[in-house]
C-alpha positions in Angstrom: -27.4 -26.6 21.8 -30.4 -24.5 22.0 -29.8 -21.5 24.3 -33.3 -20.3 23.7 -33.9 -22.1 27.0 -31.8 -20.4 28.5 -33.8 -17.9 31.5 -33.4 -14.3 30.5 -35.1 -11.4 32.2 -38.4 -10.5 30.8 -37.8 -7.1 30.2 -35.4 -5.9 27.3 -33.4 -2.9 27.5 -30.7 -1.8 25.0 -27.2 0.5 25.8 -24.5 0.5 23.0 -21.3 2.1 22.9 -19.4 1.8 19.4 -16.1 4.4 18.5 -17.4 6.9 15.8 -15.6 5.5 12.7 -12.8 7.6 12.0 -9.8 8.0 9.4 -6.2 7.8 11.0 -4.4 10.8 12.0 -2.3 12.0 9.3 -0.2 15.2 11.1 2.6 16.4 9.5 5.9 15.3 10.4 8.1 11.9 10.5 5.8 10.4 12.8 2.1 10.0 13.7 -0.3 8.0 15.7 -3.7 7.7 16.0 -5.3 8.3 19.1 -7.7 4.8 19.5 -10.6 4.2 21.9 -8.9 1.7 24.8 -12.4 0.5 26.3 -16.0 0.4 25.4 -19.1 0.8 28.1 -22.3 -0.4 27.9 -25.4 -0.3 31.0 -27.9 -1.6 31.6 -30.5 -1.5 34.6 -27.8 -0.8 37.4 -25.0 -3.0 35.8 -22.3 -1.5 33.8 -19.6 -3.7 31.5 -16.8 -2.7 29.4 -14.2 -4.2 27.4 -11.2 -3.5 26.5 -11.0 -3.1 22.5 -7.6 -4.8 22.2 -7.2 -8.0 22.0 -4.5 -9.8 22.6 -3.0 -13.3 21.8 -1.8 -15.6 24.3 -1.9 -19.5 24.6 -4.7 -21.0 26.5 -4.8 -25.0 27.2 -1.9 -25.4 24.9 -3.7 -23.1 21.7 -2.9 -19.7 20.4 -5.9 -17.8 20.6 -7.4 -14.6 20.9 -8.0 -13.0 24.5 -10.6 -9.9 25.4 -11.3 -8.5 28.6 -13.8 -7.3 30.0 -14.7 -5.7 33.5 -18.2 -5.6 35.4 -19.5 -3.3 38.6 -20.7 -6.3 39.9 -19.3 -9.2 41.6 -19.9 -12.0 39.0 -21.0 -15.8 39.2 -21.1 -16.7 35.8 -20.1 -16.1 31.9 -20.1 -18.1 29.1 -19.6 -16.9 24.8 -22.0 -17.8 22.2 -23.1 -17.6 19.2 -26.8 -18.9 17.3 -27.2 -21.6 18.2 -24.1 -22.9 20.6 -21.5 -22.2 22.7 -18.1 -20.5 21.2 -15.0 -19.7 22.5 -14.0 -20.0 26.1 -15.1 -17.3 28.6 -14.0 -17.4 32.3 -14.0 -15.3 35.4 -10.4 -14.0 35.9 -11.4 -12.2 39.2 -14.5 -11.2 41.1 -15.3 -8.8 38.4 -13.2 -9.1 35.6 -13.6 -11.8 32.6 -11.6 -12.8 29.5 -12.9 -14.7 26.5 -10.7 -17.2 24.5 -11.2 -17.8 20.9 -9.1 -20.1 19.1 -6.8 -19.5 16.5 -8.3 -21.1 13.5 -12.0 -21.8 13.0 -13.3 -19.8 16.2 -11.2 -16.9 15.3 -11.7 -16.4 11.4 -15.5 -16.9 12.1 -15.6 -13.7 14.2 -13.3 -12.0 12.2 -15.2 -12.5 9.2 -18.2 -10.7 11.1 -20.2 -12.7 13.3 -21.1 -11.3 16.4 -20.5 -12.8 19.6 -23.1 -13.4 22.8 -21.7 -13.3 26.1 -23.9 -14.3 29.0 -22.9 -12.5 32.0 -24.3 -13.1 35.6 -23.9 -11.5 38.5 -23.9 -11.8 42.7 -26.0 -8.7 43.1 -27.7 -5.6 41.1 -30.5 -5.6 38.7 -30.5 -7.5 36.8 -29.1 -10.4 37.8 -28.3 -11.5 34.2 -28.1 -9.9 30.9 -26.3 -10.9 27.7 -23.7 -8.7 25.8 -22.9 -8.3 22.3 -19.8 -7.2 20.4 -18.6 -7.6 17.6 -14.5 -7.8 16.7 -12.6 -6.7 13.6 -9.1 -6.0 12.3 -8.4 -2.8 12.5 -5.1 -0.8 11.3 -3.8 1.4 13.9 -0.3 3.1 15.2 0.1 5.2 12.2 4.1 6.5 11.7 5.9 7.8 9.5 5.3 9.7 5.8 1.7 11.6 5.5 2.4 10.9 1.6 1.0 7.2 2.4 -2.4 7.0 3.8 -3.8 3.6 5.5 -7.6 3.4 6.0 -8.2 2.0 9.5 -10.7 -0.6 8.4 -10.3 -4.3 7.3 -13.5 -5.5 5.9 -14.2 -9.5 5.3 -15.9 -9.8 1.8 -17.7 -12.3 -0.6 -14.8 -13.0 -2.9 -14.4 -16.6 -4.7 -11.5 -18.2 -4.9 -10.6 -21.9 -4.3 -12.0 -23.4 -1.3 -13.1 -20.5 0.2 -15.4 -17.3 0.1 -14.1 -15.0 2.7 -11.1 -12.8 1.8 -10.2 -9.4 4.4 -9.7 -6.5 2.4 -7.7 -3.5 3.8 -7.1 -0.2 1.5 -4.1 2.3 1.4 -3.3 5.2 -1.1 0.3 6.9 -2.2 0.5 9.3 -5.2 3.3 7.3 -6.0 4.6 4.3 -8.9 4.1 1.6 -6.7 3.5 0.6 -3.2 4.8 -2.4 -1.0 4.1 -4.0 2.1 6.9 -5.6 4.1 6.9 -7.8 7.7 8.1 -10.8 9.1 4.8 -12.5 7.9 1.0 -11.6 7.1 1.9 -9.5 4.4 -1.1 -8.5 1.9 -1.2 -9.2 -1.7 -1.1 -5.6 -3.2 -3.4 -4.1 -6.5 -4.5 -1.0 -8.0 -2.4 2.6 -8.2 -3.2 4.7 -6.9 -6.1 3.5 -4.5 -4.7 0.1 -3.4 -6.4 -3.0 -2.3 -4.8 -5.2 0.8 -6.1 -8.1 0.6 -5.3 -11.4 2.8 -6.8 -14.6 3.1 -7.5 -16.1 6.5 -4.6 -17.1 7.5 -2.5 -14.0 6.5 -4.6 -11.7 8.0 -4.1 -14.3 11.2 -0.2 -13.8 10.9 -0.7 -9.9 10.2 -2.8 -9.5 13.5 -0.8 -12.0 15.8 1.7 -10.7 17.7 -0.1 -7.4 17.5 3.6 -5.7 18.8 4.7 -5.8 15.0 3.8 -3.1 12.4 3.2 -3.9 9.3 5.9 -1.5 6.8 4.4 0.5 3.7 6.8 1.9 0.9 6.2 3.9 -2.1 8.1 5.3 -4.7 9.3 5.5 -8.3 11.8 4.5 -10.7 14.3 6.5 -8.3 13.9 4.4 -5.4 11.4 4.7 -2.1 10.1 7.9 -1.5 8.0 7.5 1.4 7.8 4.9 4.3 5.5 4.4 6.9 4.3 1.7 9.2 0.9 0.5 11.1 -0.3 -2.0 13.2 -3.0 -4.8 12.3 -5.0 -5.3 15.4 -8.1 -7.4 16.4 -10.7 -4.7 18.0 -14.0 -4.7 19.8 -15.6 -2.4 17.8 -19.5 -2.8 19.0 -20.8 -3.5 22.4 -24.6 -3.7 23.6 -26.3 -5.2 26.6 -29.8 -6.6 26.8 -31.3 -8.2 30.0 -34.1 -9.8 27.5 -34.0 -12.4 24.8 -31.1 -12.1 23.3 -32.2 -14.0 19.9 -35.3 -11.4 20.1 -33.5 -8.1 20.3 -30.2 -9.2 18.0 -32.1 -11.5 15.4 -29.8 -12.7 12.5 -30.6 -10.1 9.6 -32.2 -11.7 6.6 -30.6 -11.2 3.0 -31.2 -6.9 2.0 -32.7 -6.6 -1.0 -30.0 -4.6 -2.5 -27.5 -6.5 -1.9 -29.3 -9.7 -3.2 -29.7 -8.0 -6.5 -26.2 -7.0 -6.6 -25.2 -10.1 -5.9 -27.8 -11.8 -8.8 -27.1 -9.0 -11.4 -23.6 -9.3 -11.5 -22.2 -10.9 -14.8 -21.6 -14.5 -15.0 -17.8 -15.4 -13.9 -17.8 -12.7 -11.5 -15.5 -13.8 -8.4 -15.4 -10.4 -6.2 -18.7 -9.6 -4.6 -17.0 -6.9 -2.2 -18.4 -3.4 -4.0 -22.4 -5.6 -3.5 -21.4 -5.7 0.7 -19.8 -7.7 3.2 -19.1 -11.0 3.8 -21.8 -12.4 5.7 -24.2 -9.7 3.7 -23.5 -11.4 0.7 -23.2 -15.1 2.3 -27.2 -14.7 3.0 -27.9 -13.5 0.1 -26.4 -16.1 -2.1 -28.9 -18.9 -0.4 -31.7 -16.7 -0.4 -34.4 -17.6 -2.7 -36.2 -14.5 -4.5 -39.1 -15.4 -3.0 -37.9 -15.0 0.5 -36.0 -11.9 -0.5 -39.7 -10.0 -2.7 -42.2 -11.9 -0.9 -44.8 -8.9 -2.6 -43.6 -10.6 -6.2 -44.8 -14.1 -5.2 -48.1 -15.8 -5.3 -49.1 -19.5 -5.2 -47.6 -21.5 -8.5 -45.0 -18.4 -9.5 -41.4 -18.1 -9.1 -39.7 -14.6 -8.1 -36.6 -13.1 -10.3 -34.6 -10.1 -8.7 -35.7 -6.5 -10.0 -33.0 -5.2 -12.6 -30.8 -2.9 -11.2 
């Protein structure tokens, strides 16, 4: 479906409103918790939207999925979630000005997750504009910190390139004791753990599914030595709306897909043959376009008619 056809305004106007990236509270003391952003606001002409930066899960038409919120100062007539080039998820008007968008458990979910940002169409009774689009994108996020400072849990779970079996994408979390060993315990969704003392969390799609879903239960960190557990703490595994803008003009004109970055495309190229993790060259999708890319497309100043393009040595 192409949604270039789709009537936008002529005129484009951008308002964004991300949390400023943050490390968890560590205080000192049994317990902590991180103080999180609940709602994100974007404007723009005389419309203002937010959405709530939890999401929650919740079955809709007989399917788990994912459910965010948002909330307009206008009465609304229509919304609907997409992505280039077609519709995704489910987005419907809950009240005169509230909405909520559905993505699935499964394909709809792990393709957000893994980065992709979703459109949301959003129009209204009155104000100006009429219409506008909104983008945002959602990530799991660790938060609800408690217990030992001695364990430290960095906040962000990033998708990367990493190949293994029948698929690309693996979620990568990171945590740190100045301890033997660390675990991770919980009902289910629990992370394969490496490295001492700066540890990789890593999960394939459907643990970090099972880690985010209920979002009610934490995740529980030990550490210790030979002696036993020295430290225990636990966190929560959320997905978050981390990014929200508003445009009232093309939507495909002011968010275009990025192309492949030339650094990363060299990483990616220059890396020694029977390499499997790409994470340290970017993320996910970074990478994805880059391993498709041709040179050519990438150092268009290094081609000319009959010649083929090779990446610049790191």
């Amino acid at each position: 479906m192409k949604l270039r056809t789709l009537a936008f305004a002529c005129l484009a106007a951008l308002a964004a409103c991300s949390p400023t990236p943050s490390e968890p509270t560590e205080e000192t003391g049994e317990v902590t918790s991180e103080a999180v952003t609940n709602r994100l606001y974007a404007t723009v002409g005389d419309n203002e939207l937010s959405f709530e930066t939890l999401g929650t899960f919740e079955v809709r038409n007989g399917v788990r999925s994912l459910i965010i919120r948002a909330t307009a100062n206008r009465y609304l007539s229509d919304v609907y979630s997409f992505v280039p080039d077609d519709i995704f998820g489910t987005a419907s008007i809950i009240s005169e000005r509230r909405f909520e968008i559905a993505l699935a458990e499964g394909y709809e979910l792990n393709t957000v997750l893994s980065g992709l940002p979703l459109f949301v169409s959003v129009h209204t009774n009155t104000g100006t504009p009429r219409s506008y689009t909104a983008r945002i994108v959602i990530a799991p996020r660790f938060f609800d910190f408690r217990g030992s400072t001695g364990i430290w849990i960095q906040e962000e779970v990033n998708p990367l390139y990493v190949v293994q079996g029948n698929t690309n994408l693996l979620y990568r979390g990171r945590a740190s004791a100045n301890s033997d060993w660390l675990t991770v315990t919980a009902p289910d969704g629990i992370p394969s753990v490496n490295g001492r003392p700066n540890y990789r969390l890593d999960w394939g799609y459907p643990g970090i599914y099972q880690a985010i879903d209920p979002h009610t239960v934490p995740l529980n960190f030990s550490a210790g030595a030979d002696n036993g557990v020295e430290m225990e703490k636990t966190a929560r595994l959320v997905a978050r709306v981390t990014e929200l803008a508003l445009t009232d003009g093309d939507a495909y004109d002011v968010w275009p897909t990025p192309p492949c970055d030339p650094a990363v495309y060299t990483c990616y190229h220059s890396a020694p043959a029977g390499t499997t993790d790409f994470g340290h060259c970017g993320t996910y999708r970074q990478v994805l376009r880059c391993s498709y890319a041709s040179a050519c497309e990438v150092f268009p100043q290094t081609c000319s008619a009959g010649t083929t393009a090779t990446a610049p040595e790191l």
